[in-house]
C-alpha positions, 0 to 999 in steps of 0.5 A, a space after each residue: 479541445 486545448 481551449 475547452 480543457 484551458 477554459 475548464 482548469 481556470 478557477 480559483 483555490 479551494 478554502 476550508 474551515 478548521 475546526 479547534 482540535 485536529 489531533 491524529 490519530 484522534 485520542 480515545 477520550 477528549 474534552 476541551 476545558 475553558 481558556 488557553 496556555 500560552 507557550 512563549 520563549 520563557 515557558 520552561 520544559 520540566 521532566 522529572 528523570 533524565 530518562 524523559 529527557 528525549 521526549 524534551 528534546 523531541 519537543 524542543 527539536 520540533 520548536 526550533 525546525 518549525 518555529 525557530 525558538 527553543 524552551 529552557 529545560 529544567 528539573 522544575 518550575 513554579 508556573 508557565 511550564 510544560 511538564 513531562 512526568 511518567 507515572 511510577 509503578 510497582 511493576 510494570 505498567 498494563 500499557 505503558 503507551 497510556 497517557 493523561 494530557 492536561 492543559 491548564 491556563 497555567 501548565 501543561 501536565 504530560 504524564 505517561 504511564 511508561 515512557 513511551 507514554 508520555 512522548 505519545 502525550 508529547 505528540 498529541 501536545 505538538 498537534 496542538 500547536 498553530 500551523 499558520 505560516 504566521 508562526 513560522 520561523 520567528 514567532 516567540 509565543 502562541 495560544 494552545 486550547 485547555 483541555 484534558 485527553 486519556 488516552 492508549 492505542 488499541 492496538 501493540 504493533 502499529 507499523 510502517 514498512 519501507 522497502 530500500 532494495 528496489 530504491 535506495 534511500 539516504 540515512 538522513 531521509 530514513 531519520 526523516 521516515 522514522 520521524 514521520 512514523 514517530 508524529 504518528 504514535 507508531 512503534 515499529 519500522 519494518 525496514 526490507 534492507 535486501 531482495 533481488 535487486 540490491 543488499 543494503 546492509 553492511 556484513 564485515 564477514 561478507 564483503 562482497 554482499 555489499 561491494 557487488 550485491 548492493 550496486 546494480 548496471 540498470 533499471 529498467 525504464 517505467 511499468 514491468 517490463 518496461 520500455 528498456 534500460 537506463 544502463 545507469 549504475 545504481 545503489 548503496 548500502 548501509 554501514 554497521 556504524 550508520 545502522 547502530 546510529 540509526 536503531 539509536 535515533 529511532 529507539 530515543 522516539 520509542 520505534 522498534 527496527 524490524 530488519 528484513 533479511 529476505 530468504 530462500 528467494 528473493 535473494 538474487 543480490 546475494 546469489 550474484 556476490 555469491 553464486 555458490 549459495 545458489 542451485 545452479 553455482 555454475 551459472 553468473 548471475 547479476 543483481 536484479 535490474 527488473 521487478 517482480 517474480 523470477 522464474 528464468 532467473 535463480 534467486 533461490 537460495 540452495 539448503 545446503 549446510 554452506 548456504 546455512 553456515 552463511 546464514 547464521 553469519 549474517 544473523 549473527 551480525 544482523 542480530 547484534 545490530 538490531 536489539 529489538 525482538 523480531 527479526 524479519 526473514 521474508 519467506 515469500 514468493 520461493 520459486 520451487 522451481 529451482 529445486 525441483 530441478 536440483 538433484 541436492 534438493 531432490 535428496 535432501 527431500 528423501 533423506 528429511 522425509 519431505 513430500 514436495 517442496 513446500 515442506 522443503 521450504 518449511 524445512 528450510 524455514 525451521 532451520 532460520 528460526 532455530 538460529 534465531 531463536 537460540 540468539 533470544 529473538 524471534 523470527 517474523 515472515 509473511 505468511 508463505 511460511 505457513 505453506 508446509 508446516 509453520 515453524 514453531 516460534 514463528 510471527 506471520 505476516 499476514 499479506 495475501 489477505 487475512 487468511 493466513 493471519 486467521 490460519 495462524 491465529 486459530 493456530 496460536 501464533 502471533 499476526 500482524 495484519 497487512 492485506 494488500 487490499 488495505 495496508 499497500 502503501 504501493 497501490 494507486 490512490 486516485 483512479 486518476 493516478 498520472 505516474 505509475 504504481 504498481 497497480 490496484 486502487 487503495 483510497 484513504 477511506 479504506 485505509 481508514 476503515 480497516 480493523 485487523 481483527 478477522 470477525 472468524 476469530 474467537 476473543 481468544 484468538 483474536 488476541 493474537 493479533 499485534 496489530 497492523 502495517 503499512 507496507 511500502 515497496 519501491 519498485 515505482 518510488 524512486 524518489 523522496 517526493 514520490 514517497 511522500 505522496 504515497 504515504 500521506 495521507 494513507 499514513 494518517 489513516 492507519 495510524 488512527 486505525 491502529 491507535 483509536 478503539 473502534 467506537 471512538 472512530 469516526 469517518 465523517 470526523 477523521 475527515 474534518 481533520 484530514 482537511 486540517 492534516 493537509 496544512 500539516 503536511 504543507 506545514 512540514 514541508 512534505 508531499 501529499 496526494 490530494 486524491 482526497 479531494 478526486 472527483 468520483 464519478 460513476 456511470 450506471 444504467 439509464 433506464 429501461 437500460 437504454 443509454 448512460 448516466 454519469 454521476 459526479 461528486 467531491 469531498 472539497 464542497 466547491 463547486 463542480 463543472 462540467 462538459 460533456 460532447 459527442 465524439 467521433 473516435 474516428 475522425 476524432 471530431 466533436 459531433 456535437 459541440 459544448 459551447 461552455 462549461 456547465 454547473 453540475 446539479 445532477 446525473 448527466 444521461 448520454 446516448 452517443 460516444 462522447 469526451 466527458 470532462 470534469 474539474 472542481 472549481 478552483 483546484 488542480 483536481 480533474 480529468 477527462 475520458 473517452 464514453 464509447 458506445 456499441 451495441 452492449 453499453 449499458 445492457 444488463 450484465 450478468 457474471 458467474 464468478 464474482 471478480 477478486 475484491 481486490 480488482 473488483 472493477 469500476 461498478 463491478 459487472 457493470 463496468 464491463 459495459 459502462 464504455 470507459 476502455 482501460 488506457 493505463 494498464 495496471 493502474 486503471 481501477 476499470 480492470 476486473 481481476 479474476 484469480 484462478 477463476 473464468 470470467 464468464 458473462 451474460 449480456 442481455 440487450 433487451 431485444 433481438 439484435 445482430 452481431 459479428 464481432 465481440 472485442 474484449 480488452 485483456 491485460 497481459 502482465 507475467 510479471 503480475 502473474 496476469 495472463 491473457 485467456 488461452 481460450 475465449 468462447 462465444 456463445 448466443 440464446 433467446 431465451 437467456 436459458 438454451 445457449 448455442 455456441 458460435 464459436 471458440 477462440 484460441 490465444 493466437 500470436 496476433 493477440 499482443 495488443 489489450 483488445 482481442 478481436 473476435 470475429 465470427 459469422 453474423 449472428 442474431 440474438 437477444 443474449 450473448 454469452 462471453 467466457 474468457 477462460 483463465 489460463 489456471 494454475 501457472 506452468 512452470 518456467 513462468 513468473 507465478 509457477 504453481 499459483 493461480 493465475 489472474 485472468 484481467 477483463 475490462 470492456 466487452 464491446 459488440 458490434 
């Protein structure tokens, strides 16, 4: 086995060809002229007022770290120059993000109908630039293409989002990230600076926020709820002093900081400086060392007069650090369990007149927003502030779908879009994925084909909606490596998503200068996943439904090899034997368990996996409920019967979600055939709000219409392992019925209280 896959690996890297211009995102109109400019160390940068003067600077900072050469900056210059010039209104431009890029052999001419115009031209002039490691540190000139480009984005709010509360990152790494969104024509950075698991931000008025909420004694060790502790202190915060420096650095490239104070849950840290803002004072709580929702542990915020008063302080000093207009205040993921069991909640409630605790929670957001508002901002939350009356003012981020951004566009409220289906940076990336993520599979290309306007609104309503952001939390991102390869490429994608008007985008092109963008990636000095080039393979029905086919395919145009043999899972011994790697032409048909690898020829892109057959590999396959979009399988029904077995948890794109729904199927074996044991693999993950069914029925027909039923199967202790074995008398049939009941709406006292439960199915074997 070691020799075959030694055997498989050993080929040569991949190349590819590069097309002229690889801008990202791709301007709205280009056209390439006749001849080139030539940028040496005597070509001077002009800008025309001192307030162009940092996008010269960008400009130059970009030669020096990449090329190792600056340019003169000047007022003017007769020829061989590169000038940055934005136009002069009489008012305020209609979109002051437009630019005109024009390149002639003589002079480069940049001129943005507001500032934040001409350093978007900027940009578009930086990709231009050669990216070969013959350029690289010491070359003194180089050769750009004469062109033309009128451009503007699409969209006003084009954002990344970082999460520095699981993990913590550096000032210095945070420049970086602002750069990278800056490279992208982005304008927005949404920075989660506090949750259960540390505060980040500097409150002179609260000391404690930051010397005891912003360190935790442990983490715990891999995917939730992990294998233990590494009992290792671990945080930091950021000082008022490094976040003025910091707003400062990313307003000079035109990026608006949207901090995140995150309220009424989600705010363990704070609890544990300060368990009086908490409904249970008496209890010691401690900075969270585990992810996900908090049900045993209280992270909520009580709505007392004392805990507002704290609040108004922090805005108060978060608002004077932060100049932009939003200000983010969470709302998500509020536990009403703390207050259901709070005798002040409970009369608070009759005194306001509220009916439960969603307009508890309502109540409570409306009170945040007016603090916010009387400062002259504007409050942002995600779209939980919708449940109980969406305050007056307020922003909705958009995550659990686009539902609720549509609810609040219809209600003329102002959306940026960031479905988790699209815009979680956090998702696996490749099918394959060998480190841990919180799960779900987000390729590049769906990333890329998002359009945040929902086809249910009106033109009207539709102009409620900013934009869109890429999210990033860090419960699995531990490290500067890790966060780069999940950003890139899914960044690039976005940015063009965001940036391009819908008929100008193009997938087959955008992934021409993909290929193009991972040299760039290379040329910075970043991380990148290459799930780009993954091989995809799908498993489908043989015909007459007797037996498998598997299907092979990559983007990287090399050549794919393969090996394919039969397997005894229990001797764990070829049966029969691949004597040599083979060429893939066409699909591949199996009948027997068997191992199937596959590599691209010359790269690092791979894998391998177990094809198990029983008596239902293959069948047709029917289902009454139609999994989650989000985890819609690999194949949908289909892969309940395909023979490929989750082995990664969470991570395998081979689960079938069910939110508040049964999965309920119906195998058809195509002839009479006896059974006695039905397997079915179940995740169990509370913290995901994923739960095993509490019932599964089993039930038999000839007929596909009159089912008898075998048997019911309840959860019992015994079923801690992902496949739950159910065995009953033999039976005989042509149709076997399998109903995994969900759990439903989640009880209280467990992760997910009062929301729907997800119910996660995978291979259903028969024997």
């Amino acid at each position: 086995m070691r020799q075959i896959i030694a055997i498989l690996f050993a080929f040569s890297a991949i190349t590819s060809q590069a097309q002229t211009i690889h801008i990202i995102p791709k301007p709205n109109q280009l056209q390439v002229t006749k001849g080139n400019f030539t940028v040496s160390t005597t070509t001077t940068i002009v800008y025309t007022n001192d307030a162009e003067k940092n996008t010269a600077n960008f400009f130059n900072g970009y030669l020096k770290k990449f090329y190792g050469f600056q340019l003169p900056v000047a007022k003017q210059a007769a020829a061989n120059y590169i000038s940055f010039a934005t136009k002069q209104f009489p008012k305020a431009a209609d979109n002051g993000s437009a630019y005109t890029l024009a390149i002639t052999p003589k002079a480069v001419l940049i001129s943005g109908d507001g500032l934040e115009g001409t350093f978007y031209g900027m940009q578009s002039l930086l990709q231009l630039l050669p990216i070969n490691s013959h350029y690289s540190p010491s070359t003194t000139h180089f050769s750009i293409p004469c062109l033309n480009i009128t451009d503007a984005p699409n969209f006003r709010y084009r954002g990344m989002h970082l999460d520095v509360s699981r993990h913590f990152f550096g000032v210095d790494y945070i420049k970086q990230y602002i750069d990278f969104i800056a490279l992208h024509k982005m304008n927005y950075f949404h920075w989660h600076l506090t949750d259960d698991q540390g505060w980040r931000i500097e409150i002179k008025q609260y000391p404690k926020l930051t010397s005891v909420g912003a360190f935790r004694k442990g983490t715990i060790i891999g995917r939730y709820p992990g294998t233990g502790n590494d009992s290792v202190y671990y945080g930091g915060f950021y000082t008022q002093s490094q976040i003025k420096e910091l707003v400062q650095y990313a307003a000079d490239r035109f990026i608006t900081i949207v901090p995140e104070i995150d309220v009424p849950g989600h705010s363990l840290a704070a609890i544990a400086a300060y368990p009086e803002l908490s409904t249970t004072p008496n209890i010691i709580q401690e900075v969270g060392q585990t992810w996900g929702t908090f049900d045993k542990v209280n992270n909520v915020l009580n709505p007392t007069e004392g805990t507002f008063t704290f609040l108004q302080n922090v805005l108060n000093e978060v608002i004077d650090l932060f100049p932009g207009k939003y200000i983010h205040i969470g709302g998500d993921e509020c536990s009403k369990k703390w207050w259901k069991e709070s005798a002040f909640c409970q009369d608070l409630m009759k005194k306001e007149g509220l009916k439960n605790e969603d307009e508890l929670q309502s109540y409570f957001i409306h009170r945040i927003e007016k603090m916010i508002n009387a400062k002259g901002r504007l409050m942002m939350g995600w779209d939980e502030i919708l449940e109980g009356g969406l305050a007056p003012n307020a922003l909705v981020m958009s995550w659990r779908g686009e539902k609720g951004g549509i609810e609040a566009a219809k209600q003329k409220h102002q959306v940026v879009m960031t479905p988790g289906t699209y815009c979680y940076f956090d998702h696996s990336q490749t099918k394959n994925e060998d480190s841990v993520t919180i799960g779900s599979y987000l390729p590049v290309e769906k990333v890329y084909n998002y359009n945040p306007l929902p086809a249910e609104l009106t033109a009207d309503e539709a102009k409620y909606i900013l934009g869109a952001q890429g999210n990033v939390w860090t419960e699995y991102i531990g490290n500067t490596a890790k966060l780069e390869y999940m950003i890139f490429p899914r960044m690039s994608a976005l940015s063009e998503a965001l940036w391009t008007k819908p008929a100008n985008k193009s997938l087959p092109d955008f992934e021409k200068r993909l290929q193009y963008q991972f040299k760039r990636y290379e040329f910075w000095k970043v991380n990148s996943s290459k799930a780009y080039y993954d091989i995809k393979d799908s498993i489908y029905a043989a015909k007459n439904n007797k037996g498998l086919m598997w299907s092979l395919s990559s983007k990287s145009q090399e050549e794919i090899v393969y090996f394919a043999g039969a397997y005894d899972t229990k001797t764990t011994e070829w049966t029969a034997y691949p004597t040599a790697h083979l060429k893939y032409e066409k699909p591949i048909y199996l009948d027997a368990t068997s191992i199937v690898l596959a590599s691209v020829k010359g790269l690092n892109q791979h894998f391998s996996k177990i094809i198990r057959f029983n008596k239902a590999t293959g069948k047709k396959i029917t289902l009454a409920n139609a999994p989650a979009a989000q985890y819609p399988g690999n194949g949908g029904a289909f892969g309940l019967v395909n023979g490929v077995v989750s082995i990664k948890g969470i991570n395998s794109a081979e689960w079938l979600g069910f939110n508040g729904t049964n999965m309920e199927a119906v195998i058809d074996f195509g002839k009479i055939e006896s059974f006695s044991t039905v397997t079915l693999d179940m995740l169990a993950q509370e913290g995901s709000w994923i739960y095993k069914s509490p019932l599964t029925e089993i039930l038999i027909s000839y007929n596909g219409k009159d089912f008898k039923l075998v048997e019911r199967f309840p959860l019992t202790s015994d079923d801690t392992q992902q496949q739950v074995v159910l065995k009953f008398p033999s039976q005989t049939a042509r149709y076997l019925k399998v109903i995994a009941h969900n759990d439903g709406t989640i009880l209280g006292g467990k992760p997910g209280a009062g929301k729907p439960g997800w119910l996660f199915v995978d291979e259903i074997a028969v024997d």
